[in-house]
The first five atom37 places (N, CA, C, CB, O) and aatype in JSON, in Angstrom:
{
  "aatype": [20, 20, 20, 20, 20, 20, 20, 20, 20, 20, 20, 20, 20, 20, 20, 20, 20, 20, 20, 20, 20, 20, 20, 20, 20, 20, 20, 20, 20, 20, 20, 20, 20, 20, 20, 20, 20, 20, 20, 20, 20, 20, 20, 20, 20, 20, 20, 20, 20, 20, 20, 20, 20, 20, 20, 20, 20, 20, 20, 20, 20, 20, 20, 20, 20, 20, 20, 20, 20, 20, 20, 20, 20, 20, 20, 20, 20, 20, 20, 20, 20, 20, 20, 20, 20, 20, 20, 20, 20, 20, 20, 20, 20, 20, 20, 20, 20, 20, 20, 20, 20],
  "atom_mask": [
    [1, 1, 1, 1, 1],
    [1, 1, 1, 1, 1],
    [1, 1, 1, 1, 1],
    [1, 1, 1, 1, 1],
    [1, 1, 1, 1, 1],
    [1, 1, 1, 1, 1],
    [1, 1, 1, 1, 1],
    [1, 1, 1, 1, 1],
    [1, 1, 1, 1, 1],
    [1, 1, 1, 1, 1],
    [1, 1, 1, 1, 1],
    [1, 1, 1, 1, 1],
    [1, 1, 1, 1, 1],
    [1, 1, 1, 1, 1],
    [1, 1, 1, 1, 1],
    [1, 1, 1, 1, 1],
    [1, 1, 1, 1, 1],
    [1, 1, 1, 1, 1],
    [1, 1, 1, 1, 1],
    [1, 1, 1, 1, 1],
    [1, 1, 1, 1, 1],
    [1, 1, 1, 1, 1],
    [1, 1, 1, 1, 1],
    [1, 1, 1, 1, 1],
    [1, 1, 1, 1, 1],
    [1, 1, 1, 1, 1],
    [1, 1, 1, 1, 1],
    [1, 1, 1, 1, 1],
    [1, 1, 1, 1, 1],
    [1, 1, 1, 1, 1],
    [1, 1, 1, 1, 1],
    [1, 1, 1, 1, 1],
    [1, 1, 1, 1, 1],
    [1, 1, 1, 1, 1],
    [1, 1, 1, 1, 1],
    [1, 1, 1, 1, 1],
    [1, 1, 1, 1, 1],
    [1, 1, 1, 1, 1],
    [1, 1, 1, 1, 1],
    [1, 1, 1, 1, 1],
    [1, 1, 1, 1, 1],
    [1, 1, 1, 1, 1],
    [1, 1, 1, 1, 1],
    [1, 1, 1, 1, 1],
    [1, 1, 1, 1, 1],
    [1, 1, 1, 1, 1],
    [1, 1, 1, 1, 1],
    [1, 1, 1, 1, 1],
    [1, 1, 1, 1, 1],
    [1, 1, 1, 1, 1],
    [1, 1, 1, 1, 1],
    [1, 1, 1, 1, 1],
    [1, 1, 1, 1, 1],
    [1, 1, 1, 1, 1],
    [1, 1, 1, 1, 1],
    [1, 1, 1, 1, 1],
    [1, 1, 1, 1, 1],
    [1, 1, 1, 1, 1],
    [1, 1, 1, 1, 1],
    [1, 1, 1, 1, 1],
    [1, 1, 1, 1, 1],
    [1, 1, 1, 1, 1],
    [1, 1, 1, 1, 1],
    [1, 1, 1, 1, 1],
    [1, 1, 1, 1, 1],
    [1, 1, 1, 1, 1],
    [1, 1, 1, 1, 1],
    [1, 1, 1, 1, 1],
    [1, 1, 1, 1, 1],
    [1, 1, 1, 1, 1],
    [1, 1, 1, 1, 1],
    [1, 1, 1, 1, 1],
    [1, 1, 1, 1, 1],
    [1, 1, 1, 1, 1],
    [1, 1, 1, 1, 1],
    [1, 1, 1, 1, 1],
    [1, 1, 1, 1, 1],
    [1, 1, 1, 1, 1],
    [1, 1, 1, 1, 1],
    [1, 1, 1, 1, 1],
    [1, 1, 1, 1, 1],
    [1, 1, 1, 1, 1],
    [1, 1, 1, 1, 1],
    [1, 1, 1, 1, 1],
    [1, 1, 1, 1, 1],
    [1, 1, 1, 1, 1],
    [1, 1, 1, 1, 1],
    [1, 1, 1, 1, 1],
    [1, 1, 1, 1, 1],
    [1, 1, 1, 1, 1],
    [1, 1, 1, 1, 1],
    [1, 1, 1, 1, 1],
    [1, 1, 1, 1, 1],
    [1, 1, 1, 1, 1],
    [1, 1, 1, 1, 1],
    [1, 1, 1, 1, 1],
    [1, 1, 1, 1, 1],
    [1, 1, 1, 1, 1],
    [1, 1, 1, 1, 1],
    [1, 1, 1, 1, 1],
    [1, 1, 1, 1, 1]
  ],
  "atom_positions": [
    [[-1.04, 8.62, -20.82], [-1.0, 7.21, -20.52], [-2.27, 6.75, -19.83], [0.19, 6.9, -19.66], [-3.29, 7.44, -19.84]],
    [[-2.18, 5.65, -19.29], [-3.25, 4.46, -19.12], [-3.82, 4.9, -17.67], [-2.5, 2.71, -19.14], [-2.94, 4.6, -16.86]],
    [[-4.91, 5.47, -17.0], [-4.5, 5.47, -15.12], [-5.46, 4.23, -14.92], [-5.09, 7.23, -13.87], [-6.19, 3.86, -15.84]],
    [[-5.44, 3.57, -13.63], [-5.87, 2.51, -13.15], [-6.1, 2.94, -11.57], [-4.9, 1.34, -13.49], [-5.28, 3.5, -10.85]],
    [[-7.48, 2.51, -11.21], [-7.58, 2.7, -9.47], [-7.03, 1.32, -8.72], [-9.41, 2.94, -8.91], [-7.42, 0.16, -8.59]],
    [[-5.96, 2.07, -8.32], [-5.91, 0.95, -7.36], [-6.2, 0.36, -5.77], [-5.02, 0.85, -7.46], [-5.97, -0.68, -5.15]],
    [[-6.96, 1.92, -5.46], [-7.71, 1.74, -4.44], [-8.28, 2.41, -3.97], [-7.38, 1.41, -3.76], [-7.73, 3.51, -3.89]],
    [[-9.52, 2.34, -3.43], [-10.83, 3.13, -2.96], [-11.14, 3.05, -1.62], [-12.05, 2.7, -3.62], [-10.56, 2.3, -0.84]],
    [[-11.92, 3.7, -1.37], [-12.71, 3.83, 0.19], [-13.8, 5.28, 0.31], [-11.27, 4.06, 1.58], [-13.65, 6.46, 0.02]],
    [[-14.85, 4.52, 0.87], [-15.86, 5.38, 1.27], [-15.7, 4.99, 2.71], [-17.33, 5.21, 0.56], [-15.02, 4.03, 3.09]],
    [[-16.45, 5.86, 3.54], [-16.56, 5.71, 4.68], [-17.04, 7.43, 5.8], [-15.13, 4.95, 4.87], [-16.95, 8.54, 5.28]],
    [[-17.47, 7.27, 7.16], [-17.15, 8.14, 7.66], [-17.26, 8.24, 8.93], [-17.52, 8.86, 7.19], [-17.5, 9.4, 9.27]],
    [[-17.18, 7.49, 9.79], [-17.15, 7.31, 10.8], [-15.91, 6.34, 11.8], [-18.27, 7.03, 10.73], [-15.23, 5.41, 11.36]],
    [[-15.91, 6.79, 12.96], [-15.22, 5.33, 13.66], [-15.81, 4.95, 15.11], [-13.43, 5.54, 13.93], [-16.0, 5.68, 16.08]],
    [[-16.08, 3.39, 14.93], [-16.79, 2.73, 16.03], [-16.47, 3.92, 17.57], [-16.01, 0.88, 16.18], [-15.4, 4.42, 17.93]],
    [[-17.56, 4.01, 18.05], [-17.27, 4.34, 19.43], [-16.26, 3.47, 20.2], [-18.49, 4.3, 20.13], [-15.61, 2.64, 19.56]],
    [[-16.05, 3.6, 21.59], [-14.59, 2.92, 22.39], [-15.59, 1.99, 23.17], [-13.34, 4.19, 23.63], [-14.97, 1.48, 24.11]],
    [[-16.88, 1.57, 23.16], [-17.78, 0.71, 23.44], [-17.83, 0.05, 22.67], [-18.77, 1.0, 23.69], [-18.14, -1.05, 23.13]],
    [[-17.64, 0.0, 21.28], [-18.32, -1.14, 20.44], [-17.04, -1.58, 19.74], [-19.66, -0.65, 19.32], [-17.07, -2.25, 18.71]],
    [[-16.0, -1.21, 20.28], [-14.34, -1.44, 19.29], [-14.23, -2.7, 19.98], [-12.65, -0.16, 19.55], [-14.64, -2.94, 21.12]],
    [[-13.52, -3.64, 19.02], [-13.5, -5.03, 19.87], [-12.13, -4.89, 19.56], [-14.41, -6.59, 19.4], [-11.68, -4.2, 18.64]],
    [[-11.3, -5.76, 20.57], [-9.94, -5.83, 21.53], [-9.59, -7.04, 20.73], [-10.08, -6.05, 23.46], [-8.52, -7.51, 21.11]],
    [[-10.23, -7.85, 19.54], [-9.8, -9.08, 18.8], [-8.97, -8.79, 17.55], [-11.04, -9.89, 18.38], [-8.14, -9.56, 17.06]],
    [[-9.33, -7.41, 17.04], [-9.54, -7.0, 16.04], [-10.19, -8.02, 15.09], [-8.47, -6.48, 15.7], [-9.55, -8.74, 14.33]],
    [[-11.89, -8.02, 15.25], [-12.43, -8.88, 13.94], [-13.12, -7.87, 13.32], [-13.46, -10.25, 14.19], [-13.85, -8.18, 12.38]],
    [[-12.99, -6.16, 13.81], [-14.08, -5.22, 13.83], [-13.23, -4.02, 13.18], [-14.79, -4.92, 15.4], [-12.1, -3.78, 13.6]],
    [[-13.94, -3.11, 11.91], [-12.65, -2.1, 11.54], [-13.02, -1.09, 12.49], [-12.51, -1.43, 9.84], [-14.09, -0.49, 12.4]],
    [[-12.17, -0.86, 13.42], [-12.52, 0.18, 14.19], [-12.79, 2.08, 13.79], [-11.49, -0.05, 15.06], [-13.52, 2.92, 14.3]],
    [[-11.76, 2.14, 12.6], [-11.92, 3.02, 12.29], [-12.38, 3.67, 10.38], [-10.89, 3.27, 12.97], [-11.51, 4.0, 9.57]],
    [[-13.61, 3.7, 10.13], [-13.72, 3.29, 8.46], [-14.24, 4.72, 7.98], [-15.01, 1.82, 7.97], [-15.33, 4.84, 7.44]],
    [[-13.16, 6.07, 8.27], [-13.26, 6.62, 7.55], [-12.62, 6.68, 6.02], [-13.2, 7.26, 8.17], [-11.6, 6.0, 5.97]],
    [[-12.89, 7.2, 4.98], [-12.5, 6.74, 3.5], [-11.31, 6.92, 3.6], [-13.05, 7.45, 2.24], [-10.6, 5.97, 3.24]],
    [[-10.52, 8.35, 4.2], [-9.08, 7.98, 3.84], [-8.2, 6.64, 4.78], [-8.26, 9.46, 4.06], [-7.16, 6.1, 4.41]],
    [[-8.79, 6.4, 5.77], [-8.44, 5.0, 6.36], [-8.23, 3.69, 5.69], [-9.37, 4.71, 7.15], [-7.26, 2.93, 5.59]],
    [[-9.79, 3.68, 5.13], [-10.4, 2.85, 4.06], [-9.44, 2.28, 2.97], [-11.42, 3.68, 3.37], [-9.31, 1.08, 2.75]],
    [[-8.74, 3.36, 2.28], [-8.75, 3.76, 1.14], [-6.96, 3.22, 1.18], [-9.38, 5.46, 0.89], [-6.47, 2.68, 0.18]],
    [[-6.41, 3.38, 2.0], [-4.95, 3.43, 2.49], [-4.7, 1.96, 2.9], [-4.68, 4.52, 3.81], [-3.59, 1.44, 2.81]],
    [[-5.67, 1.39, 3.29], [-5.54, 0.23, 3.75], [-5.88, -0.88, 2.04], [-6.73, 0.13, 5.27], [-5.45, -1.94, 1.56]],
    [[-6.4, -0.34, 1.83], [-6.24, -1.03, 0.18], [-5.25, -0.68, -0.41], [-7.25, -0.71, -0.88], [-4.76, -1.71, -0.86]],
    [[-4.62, 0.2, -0.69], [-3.44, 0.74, -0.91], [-2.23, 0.03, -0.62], [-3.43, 1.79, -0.31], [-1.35, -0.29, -1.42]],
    [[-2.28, -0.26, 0.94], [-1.36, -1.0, 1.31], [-1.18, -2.66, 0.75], [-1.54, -0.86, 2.63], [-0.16, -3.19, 0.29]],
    [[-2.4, -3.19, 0.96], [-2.66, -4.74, 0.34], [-2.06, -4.31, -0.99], [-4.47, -5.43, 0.23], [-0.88, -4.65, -1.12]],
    [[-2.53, -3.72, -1.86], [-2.01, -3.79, -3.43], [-0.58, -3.55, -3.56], [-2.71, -2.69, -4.36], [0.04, -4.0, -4.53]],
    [[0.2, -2.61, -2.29], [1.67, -2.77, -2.37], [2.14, -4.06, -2.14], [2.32, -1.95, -1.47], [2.73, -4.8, -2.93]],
    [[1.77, -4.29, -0.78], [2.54, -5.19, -0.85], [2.24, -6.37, -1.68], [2.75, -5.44, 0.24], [3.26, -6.97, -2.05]],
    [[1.03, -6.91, -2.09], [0.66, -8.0, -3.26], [1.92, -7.52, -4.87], [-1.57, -7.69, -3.74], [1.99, -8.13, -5.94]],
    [[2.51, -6.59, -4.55], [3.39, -5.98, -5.57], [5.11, -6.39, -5.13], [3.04, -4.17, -5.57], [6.06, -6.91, -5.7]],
    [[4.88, -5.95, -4.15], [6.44, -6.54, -3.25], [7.01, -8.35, -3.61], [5.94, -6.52, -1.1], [8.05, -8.85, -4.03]],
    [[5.63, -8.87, -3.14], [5.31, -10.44, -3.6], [5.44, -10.58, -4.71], [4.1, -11.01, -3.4], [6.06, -11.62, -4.89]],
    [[5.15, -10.03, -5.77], [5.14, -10.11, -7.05], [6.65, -10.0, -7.51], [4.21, -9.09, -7.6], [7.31, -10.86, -8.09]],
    [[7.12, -8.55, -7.03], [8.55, -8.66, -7.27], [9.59, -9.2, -7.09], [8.89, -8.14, -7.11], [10.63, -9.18, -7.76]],
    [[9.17, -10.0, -5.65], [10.17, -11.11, -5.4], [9.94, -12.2, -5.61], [10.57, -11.25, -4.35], [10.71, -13.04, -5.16]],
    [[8.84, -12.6, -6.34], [8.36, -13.53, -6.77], [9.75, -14.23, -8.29], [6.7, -12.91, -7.12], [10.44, -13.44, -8.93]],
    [[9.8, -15.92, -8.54], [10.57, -16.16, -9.18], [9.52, -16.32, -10.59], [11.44, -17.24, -8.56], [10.04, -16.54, -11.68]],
    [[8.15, -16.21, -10.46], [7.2, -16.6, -11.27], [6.89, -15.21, -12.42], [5.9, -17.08, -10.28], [7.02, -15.14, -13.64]],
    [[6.47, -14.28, -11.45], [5.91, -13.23, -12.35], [6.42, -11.84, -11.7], [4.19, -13.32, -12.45], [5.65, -11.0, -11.22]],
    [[8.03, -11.71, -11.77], [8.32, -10.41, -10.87], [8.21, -9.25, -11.97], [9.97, -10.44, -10.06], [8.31, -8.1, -11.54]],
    [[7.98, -9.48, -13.55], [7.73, -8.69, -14.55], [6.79, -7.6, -14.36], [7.36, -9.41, -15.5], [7.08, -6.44, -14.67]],
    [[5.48, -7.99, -13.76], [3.99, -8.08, -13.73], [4.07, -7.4, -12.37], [3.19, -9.67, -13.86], [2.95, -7.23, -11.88]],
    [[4.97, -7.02, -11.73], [5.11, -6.16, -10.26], [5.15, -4.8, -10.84], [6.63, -6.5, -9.21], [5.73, -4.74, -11.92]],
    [[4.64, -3.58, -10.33], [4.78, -2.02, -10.11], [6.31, -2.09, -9.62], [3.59, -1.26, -8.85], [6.82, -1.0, -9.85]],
    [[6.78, -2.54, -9.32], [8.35, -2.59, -8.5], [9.46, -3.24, -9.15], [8.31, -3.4, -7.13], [9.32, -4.35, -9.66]],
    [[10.34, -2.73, -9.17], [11.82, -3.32, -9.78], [12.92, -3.29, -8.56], [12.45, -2.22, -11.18], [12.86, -2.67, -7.49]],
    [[13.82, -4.03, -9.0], [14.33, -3.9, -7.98], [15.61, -2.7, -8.46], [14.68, -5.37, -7.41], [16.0, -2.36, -9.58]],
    [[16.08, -2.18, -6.85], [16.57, -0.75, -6.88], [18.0, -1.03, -7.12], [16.28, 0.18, -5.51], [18.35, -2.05, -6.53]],
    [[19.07, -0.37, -7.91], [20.0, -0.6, -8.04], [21.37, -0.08, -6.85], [19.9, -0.28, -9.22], [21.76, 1.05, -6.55]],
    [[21.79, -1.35, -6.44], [22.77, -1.51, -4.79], [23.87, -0.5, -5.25], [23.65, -3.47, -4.28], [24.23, -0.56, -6.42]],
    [[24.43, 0.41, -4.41], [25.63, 1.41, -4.5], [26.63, 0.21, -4.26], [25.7, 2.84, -3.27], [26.37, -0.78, -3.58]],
    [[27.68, 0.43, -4.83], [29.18, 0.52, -5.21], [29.05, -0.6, -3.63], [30.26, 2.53, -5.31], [28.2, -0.22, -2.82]],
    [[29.75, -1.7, -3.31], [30.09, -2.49, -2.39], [28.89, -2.61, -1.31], [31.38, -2.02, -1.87], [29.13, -2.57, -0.11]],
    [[27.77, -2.75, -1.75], [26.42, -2.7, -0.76], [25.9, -3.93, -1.52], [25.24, -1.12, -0.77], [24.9, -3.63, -2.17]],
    [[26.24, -5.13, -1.64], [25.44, -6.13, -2.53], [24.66, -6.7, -1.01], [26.58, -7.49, -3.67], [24.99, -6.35, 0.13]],
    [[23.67, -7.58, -1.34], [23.17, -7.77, -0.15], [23.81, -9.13, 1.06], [21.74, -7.93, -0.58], [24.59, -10.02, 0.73]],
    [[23.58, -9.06, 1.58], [23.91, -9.62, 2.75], [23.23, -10.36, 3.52], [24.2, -8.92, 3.36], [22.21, -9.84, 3.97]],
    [[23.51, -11.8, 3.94], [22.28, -12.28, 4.84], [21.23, -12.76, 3.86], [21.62, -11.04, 5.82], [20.18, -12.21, 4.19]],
    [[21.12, -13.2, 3.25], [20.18, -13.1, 2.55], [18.92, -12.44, 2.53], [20.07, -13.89, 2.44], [17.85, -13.06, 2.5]],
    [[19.05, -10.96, 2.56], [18.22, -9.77, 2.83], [17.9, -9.56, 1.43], [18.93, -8.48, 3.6], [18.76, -9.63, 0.56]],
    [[16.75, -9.32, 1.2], [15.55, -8.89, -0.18], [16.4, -7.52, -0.82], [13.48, -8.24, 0.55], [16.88, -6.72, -0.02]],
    [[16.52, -7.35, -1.95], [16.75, -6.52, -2.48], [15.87, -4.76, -2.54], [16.86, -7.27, -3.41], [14.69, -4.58, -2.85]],
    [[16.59, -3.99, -2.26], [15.62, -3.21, -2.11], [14.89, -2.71, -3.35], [16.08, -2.27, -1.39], [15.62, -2.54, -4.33]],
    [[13.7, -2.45, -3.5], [12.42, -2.03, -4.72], [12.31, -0.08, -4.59], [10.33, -3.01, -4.06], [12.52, 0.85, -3.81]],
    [[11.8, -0.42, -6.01], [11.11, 1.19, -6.55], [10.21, 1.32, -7.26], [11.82, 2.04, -7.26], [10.18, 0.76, -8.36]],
    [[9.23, 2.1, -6.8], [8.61, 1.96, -8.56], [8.88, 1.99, -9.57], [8.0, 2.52, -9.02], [9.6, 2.97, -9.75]],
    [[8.69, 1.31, -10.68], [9.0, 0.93, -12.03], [8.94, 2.46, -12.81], [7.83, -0.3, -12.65], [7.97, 3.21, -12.85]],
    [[9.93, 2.61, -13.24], [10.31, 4.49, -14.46], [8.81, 4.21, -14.85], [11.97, 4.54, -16.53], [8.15, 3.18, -14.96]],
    [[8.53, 5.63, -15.02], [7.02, 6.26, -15.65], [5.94, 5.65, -15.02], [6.75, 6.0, -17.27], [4.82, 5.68, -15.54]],
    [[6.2, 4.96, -13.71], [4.77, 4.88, -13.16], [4.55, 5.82, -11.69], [4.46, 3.19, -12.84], [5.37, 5.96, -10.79]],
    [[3.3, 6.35, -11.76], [3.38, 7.34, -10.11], [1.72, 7.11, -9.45], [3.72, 9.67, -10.48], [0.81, 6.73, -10.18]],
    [[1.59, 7.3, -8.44], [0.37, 7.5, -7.2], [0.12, 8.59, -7.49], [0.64, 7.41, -5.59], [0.9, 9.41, -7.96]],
    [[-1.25, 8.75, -7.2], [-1.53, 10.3, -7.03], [-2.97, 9.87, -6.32], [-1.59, 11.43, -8.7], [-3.58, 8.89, -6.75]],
    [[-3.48, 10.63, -5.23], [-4.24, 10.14, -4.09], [-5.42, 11.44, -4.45], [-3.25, 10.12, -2.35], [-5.01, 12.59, -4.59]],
    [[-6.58, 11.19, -4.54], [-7.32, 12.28, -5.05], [-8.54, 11.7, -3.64], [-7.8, 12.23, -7.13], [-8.92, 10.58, -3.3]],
    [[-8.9, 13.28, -3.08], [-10.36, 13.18, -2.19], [-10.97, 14.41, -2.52], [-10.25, 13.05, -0.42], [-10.58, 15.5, -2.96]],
    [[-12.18, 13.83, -2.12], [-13.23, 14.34, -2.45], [-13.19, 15.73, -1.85], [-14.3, 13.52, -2.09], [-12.97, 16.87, -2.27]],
    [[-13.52, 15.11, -0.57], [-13.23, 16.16, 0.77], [-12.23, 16.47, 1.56], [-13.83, 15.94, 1.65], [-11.23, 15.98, 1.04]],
    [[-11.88, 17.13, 2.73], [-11.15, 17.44, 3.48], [-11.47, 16.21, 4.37], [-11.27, 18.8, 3.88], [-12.62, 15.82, 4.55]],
    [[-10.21, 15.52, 5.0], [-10.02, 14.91, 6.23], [-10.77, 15.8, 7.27], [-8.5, 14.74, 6.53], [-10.71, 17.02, 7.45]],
    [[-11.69, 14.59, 8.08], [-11.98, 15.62, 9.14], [-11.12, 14.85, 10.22], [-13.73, 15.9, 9.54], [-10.54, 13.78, 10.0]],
    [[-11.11, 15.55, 11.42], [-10.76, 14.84, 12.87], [-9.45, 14.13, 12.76], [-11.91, 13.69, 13.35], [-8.49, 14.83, 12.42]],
    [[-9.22, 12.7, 13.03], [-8.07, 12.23, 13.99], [-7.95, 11.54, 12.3], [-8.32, 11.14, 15.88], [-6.96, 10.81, 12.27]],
    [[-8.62, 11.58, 11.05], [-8.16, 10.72, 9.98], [-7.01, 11.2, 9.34], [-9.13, 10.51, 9.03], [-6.52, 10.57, 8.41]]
  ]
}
């Protein structure tokens, strides 16, 4: 089948505890697997949105998960998601994590 990146990162360092700003306008920490995870995350959840979306929930990585026997939802609480049959992650590095990444 088809693979697609859905997210990258280079990087290798993280700001010293002098130059980290307390606003967060600054990535404090930009090693690649940091990097890389944090794109990761945006593209999930831009997928979550998608799935609960009334427009284009087709076009989501996510379906929604099928509720056990008297668990319909409640509250009007989001249905819970899965990835869509025959699609999977697979996280490939270069190198070894060093340190606190």
């Amino acid at each position: 089948g088809d693979l697609e990146v859905v997210a990258l990162g280079t990087g290798t360092k993280c700001l010293g505890r002098s130059k980290r700003s307390p606003i967060g306008d600054a990535i404090n920490d930009s090693h690649a697997e940091v990097i890389a995870r944090r794109a990761l995350l945006r593209y999930l959840y831009a997928h979550v949105r998608l799935a609960h979306s009334r427009d284009a929930p087709l076009e989501s990585i996510f379906e929604a998960a099928v509720a056990p026997a008297g668990g319909a939802d409640s509250g009007g609480e989001k249905a819970k998601l899965r990835l869509r049959a025959g699609l999977r992650l697979h996280f490939f590095a270069s190198q070894v994590p060093c340190g606190d990444a």
